[in-house]
C-alpha positions as CSV (number, residue, x, y, z in Angstrom):
1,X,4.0,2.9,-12.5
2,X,2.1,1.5,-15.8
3,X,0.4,-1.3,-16.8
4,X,0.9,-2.8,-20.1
5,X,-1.4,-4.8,-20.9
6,X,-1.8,-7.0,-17.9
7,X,-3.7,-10.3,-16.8
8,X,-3.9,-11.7,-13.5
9,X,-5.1,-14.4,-11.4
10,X,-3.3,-17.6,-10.4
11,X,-2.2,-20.9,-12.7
12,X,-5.6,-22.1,-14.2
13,X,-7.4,-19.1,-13.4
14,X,-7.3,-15.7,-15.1
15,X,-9.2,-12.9,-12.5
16,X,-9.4,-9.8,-15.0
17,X,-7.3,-9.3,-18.0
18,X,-6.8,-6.2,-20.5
19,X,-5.6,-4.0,-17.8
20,X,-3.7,-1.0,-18.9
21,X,-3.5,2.0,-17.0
22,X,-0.9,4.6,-15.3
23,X,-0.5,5.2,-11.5
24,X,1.0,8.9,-11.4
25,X,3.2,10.6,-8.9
26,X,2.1,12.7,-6.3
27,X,-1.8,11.9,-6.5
28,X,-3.9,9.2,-4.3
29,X,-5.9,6.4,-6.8
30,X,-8.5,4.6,-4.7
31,X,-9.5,1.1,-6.8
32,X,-13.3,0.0,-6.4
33,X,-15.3,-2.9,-7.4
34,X,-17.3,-5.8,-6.2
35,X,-15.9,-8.6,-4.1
36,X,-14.1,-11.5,-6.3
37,X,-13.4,-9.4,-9.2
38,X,-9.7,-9.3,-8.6
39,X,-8.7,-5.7,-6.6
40,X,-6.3,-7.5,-4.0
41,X,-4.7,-10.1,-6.7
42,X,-4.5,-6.4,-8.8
43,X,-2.3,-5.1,-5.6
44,X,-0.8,-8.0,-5.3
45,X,0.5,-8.2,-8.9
46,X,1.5,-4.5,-9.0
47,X,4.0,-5.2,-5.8
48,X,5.0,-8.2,-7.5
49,X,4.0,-10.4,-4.4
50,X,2.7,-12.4,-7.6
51,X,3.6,-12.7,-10.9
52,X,1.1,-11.3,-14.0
53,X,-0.4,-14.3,-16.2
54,X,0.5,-11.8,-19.1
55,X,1.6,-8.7,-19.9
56,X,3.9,-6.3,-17.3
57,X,4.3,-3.5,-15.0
58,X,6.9,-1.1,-15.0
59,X,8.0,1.5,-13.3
60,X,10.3,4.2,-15.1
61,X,9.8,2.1,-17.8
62,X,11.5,-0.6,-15.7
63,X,9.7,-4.2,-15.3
64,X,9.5,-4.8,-11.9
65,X,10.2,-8.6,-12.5
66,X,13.6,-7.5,-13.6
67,X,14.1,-6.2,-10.6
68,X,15.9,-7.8,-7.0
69,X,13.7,-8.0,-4.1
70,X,15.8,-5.3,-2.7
71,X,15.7,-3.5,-5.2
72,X,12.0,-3.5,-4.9
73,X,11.7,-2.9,-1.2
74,X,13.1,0.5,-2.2
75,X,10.5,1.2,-4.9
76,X,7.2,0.1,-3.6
77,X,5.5,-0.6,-0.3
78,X,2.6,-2.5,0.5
79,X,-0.1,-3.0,3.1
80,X,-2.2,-6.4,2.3
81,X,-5.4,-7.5,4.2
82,X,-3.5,-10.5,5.9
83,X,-3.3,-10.1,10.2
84,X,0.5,-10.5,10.9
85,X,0.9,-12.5,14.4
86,X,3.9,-11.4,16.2
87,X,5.2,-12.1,19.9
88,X,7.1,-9.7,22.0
89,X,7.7,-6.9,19.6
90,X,6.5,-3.6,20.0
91,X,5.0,-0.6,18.0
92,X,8.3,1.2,17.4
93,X,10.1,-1.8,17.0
94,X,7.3,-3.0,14.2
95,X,7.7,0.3,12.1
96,X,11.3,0.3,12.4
97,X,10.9,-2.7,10.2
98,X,9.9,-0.6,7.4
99,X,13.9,1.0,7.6
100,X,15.5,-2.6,6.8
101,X,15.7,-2.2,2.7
102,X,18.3,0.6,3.9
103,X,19.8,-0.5,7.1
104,X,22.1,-3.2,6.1
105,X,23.6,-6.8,6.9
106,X,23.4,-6.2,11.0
107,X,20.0,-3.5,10.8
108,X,21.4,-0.8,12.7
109,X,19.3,2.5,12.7
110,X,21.0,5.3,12.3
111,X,19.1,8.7,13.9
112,X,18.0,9.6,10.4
113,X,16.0,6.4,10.5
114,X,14.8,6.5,14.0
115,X,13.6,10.0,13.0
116,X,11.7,8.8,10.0
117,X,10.1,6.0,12.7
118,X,9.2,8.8,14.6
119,X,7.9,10.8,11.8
120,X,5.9,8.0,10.6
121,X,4.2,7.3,13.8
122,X,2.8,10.9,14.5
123,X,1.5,11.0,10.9
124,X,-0.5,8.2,12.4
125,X,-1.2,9.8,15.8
126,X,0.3,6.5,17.0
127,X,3.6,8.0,18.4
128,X,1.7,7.4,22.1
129,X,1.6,3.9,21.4
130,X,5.6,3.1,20.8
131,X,5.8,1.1,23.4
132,X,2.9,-1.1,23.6
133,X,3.0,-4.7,22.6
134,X,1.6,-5.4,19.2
135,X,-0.8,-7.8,20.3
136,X,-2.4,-5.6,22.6
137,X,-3.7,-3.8,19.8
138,X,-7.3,-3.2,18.5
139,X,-7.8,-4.2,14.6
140,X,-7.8,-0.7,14.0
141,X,-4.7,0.2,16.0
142,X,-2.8,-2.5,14.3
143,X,-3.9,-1.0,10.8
144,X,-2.5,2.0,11.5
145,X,0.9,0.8,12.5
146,X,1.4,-1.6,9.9
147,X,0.1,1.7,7.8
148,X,3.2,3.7,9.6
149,X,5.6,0.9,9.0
150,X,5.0,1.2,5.2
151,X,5.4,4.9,5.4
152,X,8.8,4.3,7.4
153,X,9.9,2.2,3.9
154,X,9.4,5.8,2.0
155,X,8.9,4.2,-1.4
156,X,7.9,6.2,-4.1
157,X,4.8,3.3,-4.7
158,X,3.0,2.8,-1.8
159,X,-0.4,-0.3,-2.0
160,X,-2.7,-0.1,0.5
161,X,-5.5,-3.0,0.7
162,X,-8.7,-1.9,2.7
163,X,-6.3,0.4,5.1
164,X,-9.8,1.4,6.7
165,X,-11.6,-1.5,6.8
166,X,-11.3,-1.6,11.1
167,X,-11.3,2.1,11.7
168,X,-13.9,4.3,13.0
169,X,-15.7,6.8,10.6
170,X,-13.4,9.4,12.2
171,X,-10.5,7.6,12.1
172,X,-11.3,6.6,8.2
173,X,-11.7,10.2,7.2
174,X,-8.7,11.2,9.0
175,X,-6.2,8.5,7.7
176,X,-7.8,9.4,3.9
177,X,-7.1,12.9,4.5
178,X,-3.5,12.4,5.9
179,X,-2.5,9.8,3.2
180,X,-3.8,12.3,0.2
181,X,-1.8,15.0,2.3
182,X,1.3,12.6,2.0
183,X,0.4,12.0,-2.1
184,X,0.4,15.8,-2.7
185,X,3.2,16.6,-0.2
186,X,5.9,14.2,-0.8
187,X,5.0,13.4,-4.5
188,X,3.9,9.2,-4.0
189,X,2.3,7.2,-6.0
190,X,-0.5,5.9,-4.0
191,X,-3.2,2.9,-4.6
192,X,-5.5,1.6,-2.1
193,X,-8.9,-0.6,-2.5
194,X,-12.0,0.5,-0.4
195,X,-15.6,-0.8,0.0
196,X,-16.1,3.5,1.2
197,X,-17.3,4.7,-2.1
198,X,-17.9,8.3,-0.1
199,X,-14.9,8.8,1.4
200,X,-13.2,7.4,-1.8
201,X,-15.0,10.0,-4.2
202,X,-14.2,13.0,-1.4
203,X,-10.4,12.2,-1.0
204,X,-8.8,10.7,-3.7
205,X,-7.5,12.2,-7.0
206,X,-8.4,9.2,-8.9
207,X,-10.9,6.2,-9.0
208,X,-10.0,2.7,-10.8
209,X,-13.2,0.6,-10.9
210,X,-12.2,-3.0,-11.9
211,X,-15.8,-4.9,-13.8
212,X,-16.3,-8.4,-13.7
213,X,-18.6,-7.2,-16.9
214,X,-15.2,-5.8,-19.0
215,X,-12.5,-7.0,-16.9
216,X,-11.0,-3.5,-17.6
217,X,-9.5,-1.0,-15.1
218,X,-11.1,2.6,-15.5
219,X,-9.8,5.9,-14.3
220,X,-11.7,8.5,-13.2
221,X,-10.3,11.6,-13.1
């Protein structure tokens, strides 16, 4: 996925403009900076939950706005900061959720995609958890399903904003070292945004700082 140029922010408000830079294939790109300076409308953009103020974002060379929403489902997934409030469903049923860009009009799973549910929850460790009731969750539980429901989508672009903002330092250095495991492994195209500088530096193959100062994305290798 590339960046060509691209501003964001909302009508009336530009956040950071300028921003041109390539999310590769296969390596995990953690995104840093200060509160307000525009990582989540950045994540945002790049799923196209929003559209860029200027410039665009492509992937193989594709603009994503040219794209259908379906079409999109099957490209990228995304994980924003924003609590969903459910009633009644359960774990499995809430990471099965992730198989709907592929199972059709009436959202039958075949047992390919109730493998990959099962697949996704033990990369996890949530598989115990199947059958309990989303709202019984801890913050921290909840991440990690919501986490395992994006991995169920298998997109080749995966977003991930603050994914270990309610875990444990354990459980933070564990789900880092499993999602650069996936990068490496299955060849995706990973961005999250962290306030865990260490962790960050330790586990990811890339940094993009975004500067209220330049308004410019910068990648570390």
């Amino acid at each position: 996925m590339e960046l060509h140029d691209v501003t964001i922010g909302y009508r009336g408000k530009v956040v950071a403009k300028g921003l041109t830079a390539t999310l590769r294939k296969g390596e995990l790109t953690c995104l840093i900076g200060r509160n307000g300076t525009g990582k989540s409308t950045l994540m945002r953009t790049m799923a196209a939950l929003q559209k860029p103020l200027g410039g665009t974002v492509t992937i193989d060379g594709k603009d994503i706005a040219t794209m259908t929403a379906r079409q999109r489902a099957r490209l990228i997934g995304i994980v924003t900061t924003e609590r969903v409030e459910v009633q009644n469903m359960t774990v499995w049923d809430m990471v099965a959720m992730g198989r709907s860009p592929y199972t059709g009009f009436f959202g039958r799973l075949s047992e390919q995609d109730k493998e990959i549910i099962e697949t996704s929850l033990r990369m996890m460790h949530m598989e115990t958890f199947s059958q309990r009731s989303i709202n019984s969750l801890s913050d921290g539980e909840r991440q990690k399903v919501m986490i395992a429901k994006t991995l169920a989508q298998q997109t080749p672009v995966v977003f991930l904003d603050e994914p270990t903002a309610f875990l444990d330092y354990p459980s933070k250095i564990e789900t880092m070292q499993t999602l650069q495991a996936l990068c490496h492994d299955s060849g995706i195209a990973m961005l999250l945004s962290t306030h865990d500088l260490d962790i960050a530096l330790k586990h990811c193959d890339n940094v993009w700082t975004i500067s209220e100062e330049t308004l410019q994305v910068k990648i570390k290798n």
